[in-house]
N, C-alpha and C positions, 0 to 999 in steps of 0.2 A: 757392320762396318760403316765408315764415316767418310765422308769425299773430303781429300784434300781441299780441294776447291770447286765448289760446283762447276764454276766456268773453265778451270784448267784443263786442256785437253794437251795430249801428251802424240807429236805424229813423226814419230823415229824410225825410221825404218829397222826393222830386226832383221836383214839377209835378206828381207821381202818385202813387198808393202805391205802396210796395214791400214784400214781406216782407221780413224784417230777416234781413241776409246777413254774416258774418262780415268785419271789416276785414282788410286785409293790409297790406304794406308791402314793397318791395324787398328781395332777402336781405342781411340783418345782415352782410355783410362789408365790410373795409374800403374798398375798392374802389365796390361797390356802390350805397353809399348816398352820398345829397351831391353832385348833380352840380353841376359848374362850369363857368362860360364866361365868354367877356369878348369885348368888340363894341364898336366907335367907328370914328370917320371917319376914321385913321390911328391907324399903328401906335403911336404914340408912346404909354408907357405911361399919362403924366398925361391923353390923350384917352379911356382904355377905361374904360367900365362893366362891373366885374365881378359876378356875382351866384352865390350858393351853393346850389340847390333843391334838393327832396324832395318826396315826395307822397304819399297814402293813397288808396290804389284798392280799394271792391268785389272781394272775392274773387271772384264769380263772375262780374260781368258789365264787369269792369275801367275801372268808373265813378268818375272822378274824385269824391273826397271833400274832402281835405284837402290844398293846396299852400302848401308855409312854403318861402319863398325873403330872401333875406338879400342887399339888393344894396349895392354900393358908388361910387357913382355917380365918374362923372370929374371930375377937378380936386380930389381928396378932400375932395370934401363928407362931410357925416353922410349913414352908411351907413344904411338902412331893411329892418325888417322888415316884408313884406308876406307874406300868407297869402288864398289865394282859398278860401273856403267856400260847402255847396251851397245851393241855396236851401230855404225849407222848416223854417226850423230858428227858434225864438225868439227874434226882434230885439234886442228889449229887454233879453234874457238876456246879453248880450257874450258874448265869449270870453274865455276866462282861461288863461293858460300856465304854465306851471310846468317846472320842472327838476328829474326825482329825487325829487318832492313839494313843493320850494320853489318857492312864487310867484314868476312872474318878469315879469307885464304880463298888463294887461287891457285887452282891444282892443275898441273899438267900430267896429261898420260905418260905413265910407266910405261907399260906395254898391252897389247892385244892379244884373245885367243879368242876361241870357238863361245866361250863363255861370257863374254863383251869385254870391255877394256877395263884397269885396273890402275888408280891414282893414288898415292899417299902422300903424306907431310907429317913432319910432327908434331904432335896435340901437344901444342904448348901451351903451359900452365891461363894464358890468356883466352885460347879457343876454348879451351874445357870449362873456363870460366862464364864465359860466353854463353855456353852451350848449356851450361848446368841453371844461371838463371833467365835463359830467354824460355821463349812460348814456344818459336818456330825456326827451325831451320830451312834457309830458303839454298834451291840447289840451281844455280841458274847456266845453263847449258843454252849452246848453240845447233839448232837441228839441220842449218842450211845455215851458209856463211853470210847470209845477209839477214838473220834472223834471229835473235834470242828465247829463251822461252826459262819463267820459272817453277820448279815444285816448290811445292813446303812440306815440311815435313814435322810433325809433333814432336817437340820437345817435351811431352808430360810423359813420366817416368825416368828422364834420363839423368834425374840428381839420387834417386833411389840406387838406379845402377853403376850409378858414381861411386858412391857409398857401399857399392856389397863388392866393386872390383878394384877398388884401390886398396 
């Protein structure tokens, strides 16, 4: 596995504290990153919701961080990006994405469970654009309100799973 960033250190509280553990990410190959699936009540392609995921896990205790999933719902509706984030983190802060250093949406919290919060918007033909030729998705969250903090996250595979879910 590959570090996001050597120096990015990720210190959210999860329900508890934690020391502050280095992020990771699946390995940067093609293959690897972006997985895809597609599920409906018959085969028929206009029946399948297809969706494109990724995720940031704790390096060491392989604790869900960060999941950006891209779906496209059946009967080609407008496709949605959702991202589930952990609890713990500055509400009022949003989230804000970016591509490579360009802005590309800022997401306010849906709602909260037991399983962290939960943001979407729709992947418009511009984000997915974005997203399909950039390098890096950057996830920049606020862990304390007087404090920002980014991940990035590998864009290699996600024009693959562009192309097997559209």
């Amino acid at each position: 596995m590959q570090f996001i960033k050597s120096s990015i250190f990720l210190s959210v509280a999860f329900g508890v504290s934690m020391a502050a553990q280095p992020v990771l990410a699946q390995q940067a190959n093609e293959d690897a990153l972006w997985q895809t699936r597609c599920a409906g009540p018959s085969r028929s392609v206009e029946a399948l919701t297809c969706e494109a995921s990724e995720s940031v896990r704790m390096k060491d205790s392989g604790q869900l961080v960060f999941k950006v999933d891209l779906i496209f719902p059946a009967d080609k509706a407008a496709p949605v990006l959702r991202m589930q984030a952990p609890l713990g983190f500055y509400l009022p802060g949003k989230i804000r994405l970016g591509v490579d250093g360009n802005p590309i949406s800022e997401l306010e919290i849906g709602f909260c469970d037991k399983r962290g919060c939960f943001l979407s918007t729709e992947a418009t033909p511009d984000i997915i654009a974005a997203m399909t030729a950039g390098a890096v998705l950057q996830i920049d969250f606020a862990p304390a309100a007087d404090r920002r903090q980014t991940i990035e996250l590998p864009l290699a595979g996600f024009g693959r799973a562009m192309n097997a879910v559209q």
